[in-house]
N, C-alpha and C positions, 0 to 999 in steps of 0.2 A: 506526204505523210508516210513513213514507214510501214510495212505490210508484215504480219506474224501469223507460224503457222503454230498449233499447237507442240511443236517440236519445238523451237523456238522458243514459248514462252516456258517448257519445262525445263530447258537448261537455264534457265533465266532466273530458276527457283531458289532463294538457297532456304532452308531453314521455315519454310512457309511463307516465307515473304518474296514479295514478287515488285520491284521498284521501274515502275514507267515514267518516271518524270521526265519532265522536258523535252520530252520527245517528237516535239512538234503532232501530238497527234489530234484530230479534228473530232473522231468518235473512238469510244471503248472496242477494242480487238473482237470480232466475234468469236477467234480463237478461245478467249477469256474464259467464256463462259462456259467451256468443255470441262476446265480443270475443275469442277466441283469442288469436291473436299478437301483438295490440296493446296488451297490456301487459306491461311490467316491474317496477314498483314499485307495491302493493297495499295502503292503509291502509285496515282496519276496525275499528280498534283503540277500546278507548271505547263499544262498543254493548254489546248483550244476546241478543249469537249464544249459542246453546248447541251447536249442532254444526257439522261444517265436514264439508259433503258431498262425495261422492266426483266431483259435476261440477269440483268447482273445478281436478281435474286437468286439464281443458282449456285452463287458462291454462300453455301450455306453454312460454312466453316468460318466467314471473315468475323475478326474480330478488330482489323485495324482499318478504315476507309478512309484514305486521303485523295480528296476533289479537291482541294482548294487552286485557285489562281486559273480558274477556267474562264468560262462563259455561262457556264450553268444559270437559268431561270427559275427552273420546278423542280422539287423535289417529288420524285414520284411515289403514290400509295404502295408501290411495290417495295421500295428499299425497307420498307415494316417488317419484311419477311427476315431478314436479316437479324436473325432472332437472337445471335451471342454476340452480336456489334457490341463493344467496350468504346469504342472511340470513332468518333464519326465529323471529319473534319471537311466542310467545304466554304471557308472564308475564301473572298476576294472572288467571289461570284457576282451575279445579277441575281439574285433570288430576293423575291418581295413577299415572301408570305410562308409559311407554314402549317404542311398537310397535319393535321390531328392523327393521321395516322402513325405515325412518331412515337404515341403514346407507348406503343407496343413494344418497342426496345427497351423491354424491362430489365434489361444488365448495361446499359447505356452507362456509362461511367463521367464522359469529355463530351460535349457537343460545341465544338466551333463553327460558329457562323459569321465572325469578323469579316467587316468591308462588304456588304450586302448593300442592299435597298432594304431591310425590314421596318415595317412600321410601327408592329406591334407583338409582345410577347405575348405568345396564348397558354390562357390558364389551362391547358391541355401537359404542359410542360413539368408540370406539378406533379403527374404521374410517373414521370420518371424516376424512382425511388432512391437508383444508386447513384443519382447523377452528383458527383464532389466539383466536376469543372464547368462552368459556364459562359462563353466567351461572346458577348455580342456587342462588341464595342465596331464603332466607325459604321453605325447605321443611321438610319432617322425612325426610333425610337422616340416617343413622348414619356409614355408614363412606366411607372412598374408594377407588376398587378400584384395584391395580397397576395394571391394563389404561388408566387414565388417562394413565399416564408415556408410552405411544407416541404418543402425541398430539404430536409432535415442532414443531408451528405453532404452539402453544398460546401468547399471548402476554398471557391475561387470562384467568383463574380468581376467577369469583366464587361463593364458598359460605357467604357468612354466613349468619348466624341458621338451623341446624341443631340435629341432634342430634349431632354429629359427635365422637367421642372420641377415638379412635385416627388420627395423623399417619403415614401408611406410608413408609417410606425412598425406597421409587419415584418420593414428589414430588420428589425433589432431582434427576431424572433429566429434569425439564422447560425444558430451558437457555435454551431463549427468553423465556420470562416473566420478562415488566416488573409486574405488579400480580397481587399474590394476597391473598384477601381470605380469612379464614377465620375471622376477628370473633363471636363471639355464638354459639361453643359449645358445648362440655364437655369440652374439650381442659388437660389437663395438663401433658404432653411435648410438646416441640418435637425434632421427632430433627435428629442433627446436620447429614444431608445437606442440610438445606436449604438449609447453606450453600453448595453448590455453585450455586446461584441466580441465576449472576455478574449476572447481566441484570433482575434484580430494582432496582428503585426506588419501590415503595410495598408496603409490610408494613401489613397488619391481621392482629394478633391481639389484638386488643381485646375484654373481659368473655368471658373463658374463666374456667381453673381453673388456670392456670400455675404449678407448684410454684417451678421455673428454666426458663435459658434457656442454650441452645450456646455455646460459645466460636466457632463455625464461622460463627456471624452476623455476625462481625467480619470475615468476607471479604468480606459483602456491599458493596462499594464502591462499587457504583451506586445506593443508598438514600436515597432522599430522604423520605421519609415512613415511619416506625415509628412504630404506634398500642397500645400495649402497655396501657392506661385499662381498669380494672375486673379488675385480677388482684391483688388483694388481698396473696396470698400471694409476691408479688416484693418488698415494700415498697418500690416507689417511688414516691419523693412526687410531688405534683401539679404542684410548679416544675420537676423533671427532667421530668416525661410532655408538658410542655407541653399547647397547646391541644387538645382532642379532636375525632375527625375533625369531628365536628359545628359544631364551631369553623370550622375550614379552609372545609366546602364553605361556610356562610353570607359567610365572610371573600370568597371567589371569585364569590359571588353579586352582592353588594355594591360590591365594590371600585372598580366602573366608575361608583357613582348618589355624587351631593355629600351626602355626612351630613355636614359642619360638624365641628365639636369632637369629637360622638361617632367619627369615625374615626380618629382616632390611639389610642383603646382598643378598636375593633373590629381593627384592624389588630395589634396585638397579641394580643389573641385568638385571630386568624385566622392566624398564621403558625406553621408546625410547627416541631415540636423538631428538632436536629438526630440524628439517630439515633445517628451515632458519640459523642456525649455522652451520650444515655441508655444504650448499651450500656458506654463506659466507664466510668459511675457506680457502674449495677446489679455489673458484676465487681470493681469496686473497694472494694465495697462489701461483697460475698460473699468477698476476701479479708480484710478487715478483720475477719471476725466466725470466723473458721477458729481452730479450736480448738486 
């Protein structure tokens, strides 16, 4: 593991941001935590920290925290101190739980906890007022609580790949959100309210367990992306589902490097169904078979 002395990490500075990635490091620099006020934005994302000590509260200027791809288990009552955090990213940890003390990062804007152990969202989360991102996909997750619908900023809800069953009516009560992902997990029911969604433009509900689907998703009017792929029991074919999202993001990966010939079949690939045709198919489809 590399060794830093405060000399060091201040030539390292540009602009308030200070970038440790990858660096093969085991724990946070104790140098670190000299720089007080001098920084803002804090990448150590990509090493082999397992804990996140309670000096790191002295950086009382960060507004940007990236842990992700460590070892991390606990989030500690001290990172609350961290009183102008905007953005607080530590996906691809081992963390199983979440300190309440959390609640206090009242300018909290992004909280990433992607590829965790979490079992359960705590209605503590609720108190986060500014929070517009929410990232807790690739955990084991069961349910979602009311307490998520006050979340009144919320403009991105990511929860794939759960265990997640039950759809609460409370989601429909989220009117800001543009993107809800809820992809990859044991979900049957779609309840109606989600139509009320207006601001909704990208639907994942991809490889669940979908018996049906609402008539109320036909208010969704700002829908650009419906990923419906892997619910067997809809029958809808593969020409209606169009490309799967995995299609799309490689299409958006791509689109800009010269592939020659292969791009007028990647480009096809890459571009999504329209929604309002797979939902007018699927109920047209459900009438036709009405006994």
């Amino acid at each position: 593991m590399p060794s830093y002395t405060q000399a060091d990490l201040l030539e390292s500075i540009y602009d308030g941001r200070l970038d440790l990635s990858g660096q093969e490091l085991t724990e946070i620099p104790p140098a670190l935590f000299e720089l007080g006020d001098q920084l803002n934005h804090l990448d150590l994302s990509r090493n082999q920290i397992t804990t996140i000590p309670n000096s790191l509260a002295q950086l009382c200027q960060l507004t940007h925290l990236d842990l992700s791809q460590n070892t991390i288990t606990t989030i500690p009552d001290s990172l609350a101190q961290l009183s102008q955090l905007r953005q607080l990213v530590l996906g691809a940890n081992q963390i199983t739980s979440l300190s309440d003390s959390l609640a206090q990062l009242s300018h909290l804007s992004e909280l990433d906890l992607t590829r965790n152990q979490i079992t359960t969202i705590p209605d503590f989360l609720a108190s986060l007022s500014q929070l517009a991102e929410l990232h807790l996909g690739g955990n084991r997750i069961t349910t979602i609580p009311d307490a998520l619908a006050e979340l009144s900023h919320l403009t991105r809800l990511n929860l794939w790949a759960n265990q997640i069953t039950p759809i609460p009516d409370s989601l429909g009560q989220l009117s800001h959100l543009t993107h809800l992902n809820i992809g990859g997990n044991h979900i049957s029911a779609i309840p109606g309210s989600l139509g009320r969604l207006s601001q909704v433009t990208t639907l994942f509900l991809d490889d669940n367990q979908l018996i049906d689907l609402p008539h109320s998703l036909l208010r969704l009017t700002k829908l650009t992306q419906l990923f419906l792929h892997s619910n067997p029991q809809l029958g809808l074919p593969a020409e209606v589902l169009g490309p799967t999202w995995l299609d799309v993001y490689q299409y958006r990966k791509l689109r800009f490097e010269n592939l020659g010939p292969e791009w007028d079949v990647l480009r096809q690939r890459g571009l999504p169904a329209d929604p309002r045709a797979i939902l007018n198919f699927y109920f047209r489809t459900q009438v036709d078979f009405l006994p």
